[in-house]
ROVEX-821575 format. One line per field, with one value per residue (C-alpha): residue number from 1; residue in one letter; y, x, z. Coordinates in steps of 0.2 Angstrom, whole numbers, always signed. Each point is the difference from the previous one (the first is absolute). Layout:
BEGIN
k NUM ...
r A ...
v Y ...
u X ...
w Z ...
// end
This chain:
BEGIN
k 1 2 3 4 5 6 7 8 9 10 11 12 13 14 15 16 17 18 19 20 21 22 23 24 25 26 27 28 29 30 31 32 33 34 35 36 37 38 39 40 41 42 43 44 45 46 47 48 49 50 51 52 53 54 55 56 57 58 59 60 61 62 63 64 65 66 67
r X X X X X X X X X X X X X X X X X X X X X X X X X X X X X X X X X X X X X X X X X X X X X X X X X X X X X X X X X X X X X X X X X X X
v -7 -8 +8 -11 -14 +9 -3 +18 +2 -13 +4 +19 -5 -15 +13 +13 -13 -5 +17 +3 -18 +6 +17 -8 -12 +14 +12 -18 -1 +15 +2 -17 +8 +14 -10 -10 +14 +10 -16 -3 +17 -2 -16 +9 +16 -11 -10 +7 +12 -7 +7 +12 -1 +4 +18 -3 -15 -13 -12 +2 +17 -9 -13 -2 -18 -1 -14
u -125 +14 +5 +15 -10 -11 +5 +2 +12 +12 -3 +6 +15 +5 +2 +7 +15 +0 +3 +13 +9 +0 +7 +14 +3 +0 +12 +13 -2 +5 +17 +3 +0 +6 +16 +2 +0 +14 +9 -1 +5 +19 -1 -9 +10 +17 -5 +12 -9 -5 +12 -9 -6 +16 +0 +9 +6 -9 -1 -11 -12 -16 +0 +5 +7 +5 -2
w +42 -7 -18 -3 -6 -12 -18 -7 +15 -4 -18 +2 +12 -14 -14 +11 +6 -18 -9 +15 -5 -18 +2 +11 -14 -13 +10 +3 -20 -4 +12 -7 -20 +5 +8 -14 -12 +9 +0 -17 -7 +2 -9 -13 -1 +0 -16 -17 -11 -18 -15 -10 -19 -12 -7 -16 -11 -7 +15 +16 -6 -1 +10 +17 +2 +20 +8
// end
């Protein structure tokens, strides 16, 4: 008896190669993130730090006008 052409089999086998696929892609994905992420935090850390909101005087205590 030949089981490889019953349809349950090739069913069963399909999804098993496609969760396997899947987890593969997943596992790429998250290197990728994780990559980019490491990448990106000196860029991040590097930018200048907004001026902070006047303690005193008329100009600059309520709003903070940076741009």
């Amino acid at each position: 008896m030949n089981i490889g052409n019953d349809p349950s089999v090739r069913a069963a086998t399909s999804a098993a190669q496609s969760s396997t696929a899947t987890e593969v892609q997943m596992a790429v994905l998250k290197k990728a993130l994780n990559s980019q992420a490491a990448g990106v935090q000196p860029l991040l850390d590097s930018l200048p730090q907004q001026p902070k909101l006047a303690t005193g005087g008329s100009v600059g205590t309520k709003v903070n006008a940076y741009a």
